[in-house]
N, C-alpha and C positions, 0 to 999 in steps of 0.2 A: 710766088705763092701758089701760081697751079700746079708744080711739082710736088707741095707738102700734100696737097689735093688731092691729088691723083694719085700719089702713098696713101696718104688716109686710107681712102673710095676700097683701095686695095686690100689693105688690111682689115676693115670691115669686111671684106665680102670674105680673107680669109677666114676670118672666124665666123661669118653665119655660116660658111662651110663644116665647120668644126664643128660646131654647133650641131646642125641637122646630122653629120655621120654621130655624134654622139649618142641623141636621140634613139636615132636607128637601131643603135647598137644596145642599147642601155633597153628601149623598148623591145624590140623582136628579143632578145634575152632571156629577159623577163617573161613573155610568153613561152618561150617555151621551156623554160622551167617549170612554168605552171604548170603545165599543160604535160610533159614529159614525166617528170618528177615530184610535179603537188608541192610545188614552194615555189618560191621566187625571192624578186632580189624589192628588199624593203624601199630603198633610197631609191632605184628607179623611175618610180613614179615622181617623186618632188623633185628630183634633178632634170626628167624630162620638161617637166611641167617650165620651172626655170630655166631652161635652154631655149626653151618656145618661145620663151616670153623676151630674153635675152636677142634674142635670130631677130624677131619681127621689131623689134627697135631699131635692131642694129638696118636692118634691111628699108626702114623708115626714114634713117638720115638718105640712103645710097638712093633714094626714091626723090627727096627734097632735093638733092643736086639734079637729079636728071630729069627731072620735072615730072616724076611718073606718077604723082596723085591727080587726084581728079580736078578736070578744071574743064569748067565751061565758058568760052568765049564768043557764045552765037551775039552777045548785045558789042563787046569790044571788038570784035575782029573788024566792026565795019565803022570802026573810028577812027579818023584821022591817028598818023602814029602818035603827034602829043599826046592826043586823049588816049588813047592804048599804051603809052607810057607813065600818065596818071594813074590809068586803072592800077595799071601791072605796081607802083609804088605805094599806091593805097591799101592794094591785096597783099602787099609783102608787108607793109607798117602793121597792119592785123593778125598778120600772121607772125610778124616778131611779140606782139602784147599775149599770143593767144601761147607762144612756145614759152614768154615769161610765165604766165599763170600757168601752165601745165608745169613746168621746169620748177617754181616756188613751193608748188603744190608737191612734187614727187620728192623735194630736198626735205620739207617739213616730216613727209612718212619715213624720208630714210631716216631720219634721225630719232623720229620716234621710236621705230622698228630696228635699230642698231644691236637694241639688247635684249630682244626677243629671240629666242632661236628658232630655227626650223624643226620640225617634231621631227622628224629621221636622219636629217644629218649635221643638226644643230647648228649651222650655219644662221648668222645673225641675216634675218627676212629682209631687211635694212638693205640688202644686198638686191632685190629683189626689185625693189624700189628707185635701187642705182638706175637702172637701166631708163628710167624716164628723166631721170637726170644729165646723165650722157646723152640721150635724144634731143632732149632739149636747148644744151651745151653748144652740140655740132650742128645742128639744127639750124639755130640762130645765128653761129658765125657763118654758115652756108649761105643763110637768108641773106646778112647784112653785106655780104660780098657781092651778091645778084644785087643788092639795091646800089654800093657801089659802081659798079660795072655799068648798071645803065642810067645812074646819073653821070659817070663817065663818057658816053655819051656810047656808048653798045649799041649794037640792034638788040629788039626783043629775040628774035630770032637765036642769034647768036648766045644768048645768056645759060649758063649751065649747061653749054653743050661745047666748050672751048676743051676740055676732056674725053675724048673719046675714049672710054674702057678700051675700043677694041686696038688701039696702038702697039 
């Protein structure tokens, strides 16, 4: 299973690569078109704007495995490991309910927004929307593997970090 993982981690990161050279490309462009020649490129802006939004999702599961959102543990750290194993399963349980309500909530918009188009390159918004879906999706099997692992009997320590990118 850490092999599909550690492809994933990969592949997301190649695309928030993609992603940000896009941007770059599609914005600095567009300036100076403008700015050169008094026009520019219409769809730029909605394609960047989706590519931004597309990266910071994508960059938000790659964050969930490596544990790089924020967490404070000045009250846990000075717990016995059980009680820091509790906390650590209570804070994952919450954060599985909190990835389903975000994840129901972003499935309900895509489906609204499927037959809406985007005003400059007609692209169905729905699309747009995907992106808290797929967050949400990878998110939670990310989560529910950490909560595995350390009812397997893991250290804290060790959890989400059996992957090291830099191999």
């Amino acid at each position: 299973m850490d092999k599909w993982i550690k492809r994933l981690l990969l592949v997301l990161k190649g695309m928030m690569a993609l992603l940000l050279a896009s941007m770059v490309v599609l914005v600095f462009t567009n300036v100076v078109l403008r700015y050169a020649a008094n026009s520019g490129i219409t769809l730029s802006e909605e394609l960047s704007r989706w590519s931004m939004v597309w990266m910071t999702f994508l960059a938000s599961i790659v964050a969930v495995y490596e544990k790089g959102h924020l967490n404070v543990d000045s009250l846990t750290r000075h717990l016995p490991m059980f009680g820091q194993k509790v906390c650590h399963l209570l804070c994952q349980a919450t954060i599985l309910y909190l990835l389903w309500m975000f994840g129901s909530g972003s499935w309900q918009q895509m489906q609204i927004n499927m037959s809406v188009p985007a005003p400059m390159s007609g692209l169905p918004t729905g699309l747009l929307y995907a992106a808290g879906v797929v967050f949400s999706a990878l998110s939670a099997l990310l989560v529910t593997l950490d909560i595995v692992r350390v009812l397997g009997g893991a250290p804290l320590s060790d959890v989400g970090t059996q992957l090291n990118m830099a191999e």
